[in-house]
C-alpha positions in Angstrom: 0.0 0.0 0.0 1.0 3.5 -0.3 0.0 6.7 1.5 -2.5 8.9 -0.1 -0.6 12.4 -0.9 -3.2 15.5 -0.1 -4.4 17.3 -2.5 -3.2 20.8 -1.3 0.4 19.4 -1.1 2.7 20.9 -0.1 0.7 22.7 3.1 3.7 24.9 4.7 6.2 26.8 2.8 8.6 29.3 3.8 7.9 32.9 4.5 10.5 35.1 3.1 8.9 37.8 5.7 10.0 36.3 8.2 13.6 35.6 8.2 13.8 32.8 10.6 12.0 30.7 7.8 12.7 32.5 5.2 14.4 29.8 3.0 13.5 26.1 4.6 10.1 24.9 6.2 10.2 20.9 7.0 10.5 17.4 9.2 7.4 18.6 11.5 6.3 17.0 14.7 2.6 17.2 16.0 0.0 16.5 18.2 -3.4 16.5 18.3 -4.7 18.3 21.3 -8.0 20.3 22.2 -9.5 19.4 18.9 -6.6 21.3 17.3 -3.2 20.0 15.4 -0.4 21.1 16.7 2.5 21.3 13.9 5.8 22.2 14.7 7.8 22.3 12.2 12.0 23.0 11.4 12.8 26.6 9.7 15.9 28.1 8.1 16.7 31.0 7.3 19.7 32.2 5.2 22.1 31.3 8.3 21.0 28.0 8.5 20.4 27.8 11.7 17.1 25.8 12.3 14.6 26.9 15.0 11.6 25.5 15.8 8.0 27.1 14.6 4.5 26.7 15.8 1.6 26.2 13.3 -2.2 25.7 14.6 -5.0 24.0 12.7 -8.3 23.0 13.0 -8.9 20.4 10.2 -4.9 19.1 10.0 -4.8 20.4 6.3 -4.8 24.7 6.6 -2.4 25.8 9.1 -2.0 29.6 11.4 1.8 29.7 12.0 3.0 32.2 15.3 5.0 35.1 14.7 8.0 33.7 16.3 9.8 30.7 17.1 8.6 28.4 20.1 12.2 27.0 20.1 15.4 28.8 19.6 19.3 27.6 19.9 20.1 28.6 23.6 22.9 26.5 25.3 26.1 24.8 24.0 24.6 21.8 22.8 22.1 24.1 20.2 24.8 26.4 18.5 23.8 25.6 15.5 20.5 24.9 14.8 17.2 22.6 16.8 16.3 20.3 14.9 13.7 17.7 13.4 10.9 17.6 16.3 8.7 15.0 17.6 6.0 15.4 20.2 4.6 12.6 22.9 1.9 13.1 24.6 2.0 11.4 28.7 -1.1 10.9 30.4 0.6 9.3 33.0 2.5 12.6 33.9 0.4 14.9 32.8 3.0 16.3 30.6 4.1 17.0 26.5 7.7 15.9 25.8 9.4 16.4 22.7 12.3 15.1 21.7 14.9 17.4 19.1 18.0 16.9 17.6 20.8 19.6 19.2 23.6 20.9 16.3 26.7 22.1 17.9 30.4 22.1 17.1 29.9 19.5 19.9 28.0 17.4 17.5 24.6 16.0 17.0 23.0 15.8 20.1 19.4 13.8 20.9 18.1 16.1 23.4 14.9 16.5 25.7 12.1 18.9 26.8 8.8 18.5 28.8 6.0 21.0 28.4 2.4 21.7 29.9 0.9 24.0 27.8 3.0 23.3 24.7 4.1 27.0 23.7 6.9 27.1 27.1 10.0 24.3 26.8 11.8 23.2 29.4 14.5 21.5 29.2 15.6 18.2 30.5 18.9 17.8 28.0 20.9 14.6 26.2 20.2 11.6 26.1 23.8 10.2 25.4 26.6 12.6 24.6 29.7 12.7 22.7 28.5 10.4 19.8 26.1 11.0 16.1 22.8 10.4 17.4 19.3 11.4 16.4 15.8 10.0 15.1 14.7 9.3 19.1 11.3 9.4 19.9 9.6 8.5 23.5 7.1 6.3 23.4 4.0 7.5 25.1 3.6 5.1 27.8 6.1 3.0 30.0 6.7 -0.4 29.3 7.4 -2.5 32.3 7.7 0.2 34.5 10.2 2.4 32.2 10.2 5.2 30.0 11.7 3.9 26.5 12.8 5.8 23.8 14.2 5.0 20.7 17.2 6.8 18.8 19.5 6.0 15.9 23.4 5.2 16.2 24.0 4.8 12.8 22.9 2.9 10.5 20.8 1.0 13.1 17.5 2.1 14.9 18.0 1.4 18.9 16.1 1.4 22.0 17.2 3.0 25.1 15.7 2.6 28.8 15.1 5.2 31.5 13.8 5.6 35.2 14.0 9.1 35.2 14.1 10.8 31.6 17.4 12.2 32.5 20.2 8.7 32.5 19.8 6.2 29.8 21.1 3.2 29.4 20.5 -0.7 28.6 20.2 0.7 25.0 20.0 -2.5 22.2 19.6 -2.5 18.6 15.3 -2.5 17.6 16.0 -2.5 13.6 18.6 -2.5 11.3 19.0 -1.8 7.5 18.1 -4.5 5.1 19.9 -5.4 1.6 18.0 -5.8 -1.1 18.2 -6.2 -5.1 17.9 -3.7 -7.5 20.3 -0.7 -9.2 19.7 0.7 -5.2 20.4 -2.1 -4.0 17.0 -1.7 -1.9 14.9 1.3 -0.2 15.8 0.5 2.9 19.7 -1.0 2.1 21.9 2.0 3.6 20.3 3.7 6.8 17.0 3.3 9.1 15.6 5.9 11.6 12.7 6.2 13.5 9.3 8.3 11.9 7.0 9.6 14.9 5.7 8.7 17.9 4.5 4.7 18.0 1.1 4.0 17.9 -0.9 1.5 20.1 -3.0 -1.3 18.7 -4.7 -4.3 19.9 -2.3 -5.8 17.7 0.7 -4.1 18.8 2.7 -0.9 18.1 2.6 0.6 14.9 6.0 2.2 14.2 6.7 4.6 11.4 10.3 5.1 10.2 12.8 6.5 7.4 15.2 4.9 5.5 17.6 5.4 2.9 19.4 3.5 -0.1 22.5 3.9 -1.8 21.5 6.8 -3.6 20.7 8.5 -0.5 16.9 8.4 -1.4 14.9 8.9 1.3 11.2 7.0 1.6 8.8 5.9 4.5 8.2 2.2 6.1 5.8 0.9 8.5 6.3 -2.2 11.1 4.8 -3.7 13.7 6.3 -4.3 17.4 5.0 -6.5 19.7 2.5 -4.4 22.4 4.0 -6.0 25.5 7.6 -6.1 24.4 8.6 -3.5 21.9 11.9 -4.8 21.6 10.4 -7.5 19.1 9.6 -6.6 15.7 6.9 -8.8 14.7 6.4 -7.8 10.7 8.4 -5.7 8.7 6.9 -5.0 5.3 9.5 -5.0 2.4 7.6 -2.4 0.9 7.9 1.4 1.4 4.7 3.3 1.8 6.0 6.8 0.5 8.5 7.0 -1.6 9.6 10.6 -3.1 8.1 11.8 -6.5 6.9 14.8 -6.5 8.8 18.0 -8.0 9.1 19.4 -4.8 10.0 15.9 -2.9 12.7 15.5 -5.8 14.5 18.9 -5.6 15.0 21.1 -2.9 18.0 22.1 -0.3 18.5 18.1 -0.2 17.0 16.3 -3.2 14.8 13.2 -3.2 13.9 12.9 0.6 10.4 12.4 2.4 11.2 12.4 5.9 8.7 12.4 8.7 8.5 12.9 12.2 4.9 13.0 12.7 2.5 10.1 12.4 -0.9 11.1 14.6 -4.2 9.6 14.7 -7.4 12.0 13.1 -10.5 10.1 13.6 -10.4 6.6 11.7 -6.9 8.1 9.7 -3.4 8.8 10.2 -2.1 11.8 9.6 1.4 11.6 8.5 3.0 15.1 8.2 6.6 15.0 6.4 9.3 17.0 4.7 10.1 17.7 1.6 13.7 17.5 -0.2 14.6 19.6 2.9 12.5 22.6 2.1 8.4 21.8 2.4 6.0 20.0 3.9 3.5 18.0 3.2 0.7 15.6 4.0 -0.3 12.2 3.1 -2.8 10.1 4.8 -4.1 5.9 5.2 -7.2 4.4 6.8 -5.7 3.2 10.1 -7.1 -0.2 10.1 -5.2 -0.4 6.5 -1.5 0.5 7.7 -2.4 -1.8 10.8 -3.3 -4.5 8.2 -0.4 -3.7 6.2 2.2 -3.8 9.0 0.5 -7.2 9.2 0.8 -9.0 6.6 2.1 -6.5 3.9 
């Protein structure tokens, strides 16, 4: 199966009044809260340095972006840019956490915050330190009494464990690229990282993730992991279900990429909100109950 591109596509585009995302708007997080989508989305301007934007939306399709950024580089690990955003929602603490990547001459950083009203961060800070790591999502309930999160030491996606939120450790590898046939030698052949936050079924957690091939194109896969131990992968479809073909998926500040970071639930679909070749972003959308049936048996 494939996702079902929207027909306004792409939805948010750069606003050269503003200069903060004035040249790049792409790799959004979200969630849906209060009957409202909450999009927040990676901007450039012509420093390059990202920052993070709010955008507000009543039917997940025309978007209301704030005036000013609701994240901003402010310590050591940020020099250079926040990055690629993914929000959790927590009922068990009452709380909004997104995860972002930190770029620093320190490195790439996968870094923490918690919010209660989503508009003020706080922030909680690395995960790991001192290596190239990104992709990491929290799931959005513990499993056996722990937070997990998952993050990508390349070219691997891994899992890491946590009492607190704040040390992490017993990390293990979830999924790893696969080899394939072909002038790519396979979608998924080169590098894997997780898409947006995992979603629970009845038949386990439907995870969303990236990869990319030889020829560094970048398309989206679905799999299933087992409800009461995610550290299983029960089905892994061979298949992507968004691959990159649009003019504006194809050539941008980095070509042929659809990367997402946002996967949420609207009534019976999903919702999966993504970049484009580094530059817009756009929407594409799947019954539930058929990504849950593809992750199945696809």
């Amino acid at each position: 199966m494939r996702l079902q591109r929207h027909a306004d596509n792409p939805i948010l585009r750069p606003d050269p009044m503003r200069p903060w995302q004035a040249l790049n708007v792409f790799n959004p997080g979200a969630v849906l809260h209060n009957g409202l989508v909450w999009l927040y989305f990676r901007a450039q301007g012509l420093d390059y340095i990202s920052r993070l934007g709010l955008a507000l939306s009543a039917d997940g399709v025309h978007f209301n972006k704030l005036e000013d950024p609701v994240l901003s580089p402010s310590d050591e690990w940020e020099t250079r840019g926040v990055e690629d955003p993914r929000i959790t929602w927590f009922e068990a603490d009452g709380c909004f956490y997104m995860t972002y990547t930190a770029y620093s001459p320190l490195g790439i950083t996968p870094m923490i915050s918690r919010s209660t009203d989503l508009l003020k961060w706080e922030r909680i800070g690395p995960i790991v330190k001192g290596e190239d790591n990104k992709d990491h999502v929290l799931f959005p309930e513990k499993v056996n009494g722990r937070y997990l999160i998952t993050h990508r030491r390349p070219p691997a996606v891994w899992l890491g464990w946590s009492d607190d939120l704040e040390t992490w450790g017993d990390h293990q590898i979830l999924m790893e690229p696969v080899a394939g046939s072909g002038p790519g030698g396979g979608w998924q052949s080169k590098r894997v990282g997780a898409g947006g936050v995992p979603i629970l079924t009845e038949h386990g957690w439907l995870f969303f993730y990236h990869a990319y091939d030889q020829k560094h194109v970048y398309s989206l896969g679905v799999a299933l992991l087992d409800r009461d131990d995610p550290t299983k992968v029960l089905h892994r479809p061979d298949q992507p279900i968004l691959v990159p073909e649009e003019t504006w998926e194809l050539k941008g500040d980095v070509p042929t990429v659809v990367f997402s970071a946002a996967n949420i639930v609207v009534g019976d679909q999903v919702h999966v909100y993504y970049g484009g070749a580094d530059r817009l972003v756009g929407l594409a959308t799947a019954p539930l109950a058929d990504l849950i049936d593809f992750a199945r048996h696809g």
